[in-house]
N, C-alpha and C positions, 0 to 999 in steps of 0.2 A: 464858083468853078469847081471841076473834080480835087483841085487841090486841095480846098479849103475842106471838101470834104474828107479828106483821106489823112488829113493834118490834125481832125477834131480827135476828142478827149476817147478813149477806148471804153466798156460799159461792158457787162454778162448778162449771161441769158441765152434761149431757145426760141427753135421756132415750133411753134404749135403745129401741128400734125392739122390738116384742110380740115377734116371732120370734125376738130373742135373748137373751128371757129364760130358755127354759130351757137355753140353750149356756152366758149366762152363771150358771148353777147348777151346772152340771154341772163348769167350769172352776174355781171358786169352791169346791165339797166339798176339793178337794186342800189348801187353805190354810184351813179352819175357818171361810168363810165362806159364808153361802149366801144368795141371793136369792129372794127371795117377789112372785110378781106376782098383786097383789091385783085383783078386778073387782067393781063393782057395775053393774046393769043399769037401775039408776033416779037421778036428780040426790040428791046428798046435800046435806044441812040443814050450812049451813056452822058453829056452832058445834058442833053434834054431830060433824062430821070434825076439830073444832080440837083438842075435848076429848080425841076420840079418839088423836091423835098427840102430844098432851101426855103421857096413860096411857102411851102405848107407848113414849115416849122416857122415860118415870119407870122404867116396868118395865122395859126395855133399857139403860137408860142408855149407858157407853162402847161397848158393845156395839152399839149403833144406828148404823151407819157412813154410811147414806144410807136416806134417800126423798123421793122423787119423783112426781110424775104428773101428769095431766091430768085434771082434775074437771068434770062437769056438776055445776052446782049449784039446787036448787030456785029458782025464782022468778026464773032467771038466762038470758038468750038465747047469751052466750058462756059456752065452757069457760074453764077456769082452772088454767093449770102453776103447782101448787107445785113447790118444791126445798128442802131442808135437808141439813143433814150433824148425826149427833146430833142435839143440840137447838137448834143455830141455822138460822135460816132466812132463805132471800131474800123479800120481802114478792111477795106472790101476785101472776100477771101475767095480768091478762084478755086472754085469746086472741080474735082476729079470730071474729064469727059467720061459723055455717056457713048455706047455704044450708037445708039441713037440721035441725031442731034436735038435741042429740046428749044423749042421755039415760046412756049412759054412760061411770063414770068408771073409771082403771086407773091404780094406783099400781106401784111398782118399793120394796122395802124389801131394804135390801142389812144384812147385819149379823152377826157371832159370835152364834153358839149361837141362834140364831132360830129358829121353828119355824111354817114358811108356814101350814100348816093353823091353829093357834093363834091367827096372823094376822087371817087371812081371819075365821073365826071372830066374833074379837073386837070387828070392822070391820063386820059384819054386825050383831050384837048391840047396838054403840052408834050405829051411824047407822042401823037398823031397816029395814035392806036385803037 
């Protein structure tokens, strides 16, 4: 549930800037790690993305080394950076409203033996995006 996520362990860090996501993939294959940057083009339903990144830290587990991003959320006028490392997480920080409203959202999942398409996929299939 959102609770369990907003209760886990707090972790540092950044989010990489869009354009070097796929630099960092590319630098990242050399060490067995690779980065997946996920998008959605419509606000997602916040327990459907909780569920979502529970699954994926189940099914990844140690292998899950980071994600990240900035979310539109349904029913929400600001975005919202998560950050986790594996499965602990800093509790979610509503971002300042944009003049504009922003409908979507773009995660960063850093991790061994990931597979971005699978990802994406997955993300798509439980938030119905």
């Amino acid at each position: 549930t959102a609770a369990r996520l907003l209760a886990r362990t707090r972790v540092s860090g950044g989010l990489p800037a869009p354009h070097e996501c796929g630099h960092a993939a590319a630098h990242g294959a050399a060490h067995d790690v690779t980065v997946a940057c996920l998008d959605s083009a419509q606000p997602l339903d916040w327990d459907r993305l909780v569920d979502w990144i529970e699954r994926t830290g189940a099914a990844y587990g140690d292998d899950l080394l980071r994600l990240k991003g900035i979310v539109a959320l349904a029913g929400h006028a600001a975005p919202v950076f998560i950050n986790g490392v594996q499965q602990s997480f800093y509790p979610p920080i509503v971002l300042p409203e944009t003049p504009e409203p922003q409908h979507r959202s773009q995660l960063v999942v850093i991790g061994r033996n990931i597979d971005p398409d699978a990802l994406q996929a997955s993300l798509r299939a439980q938030v119905g995006r």
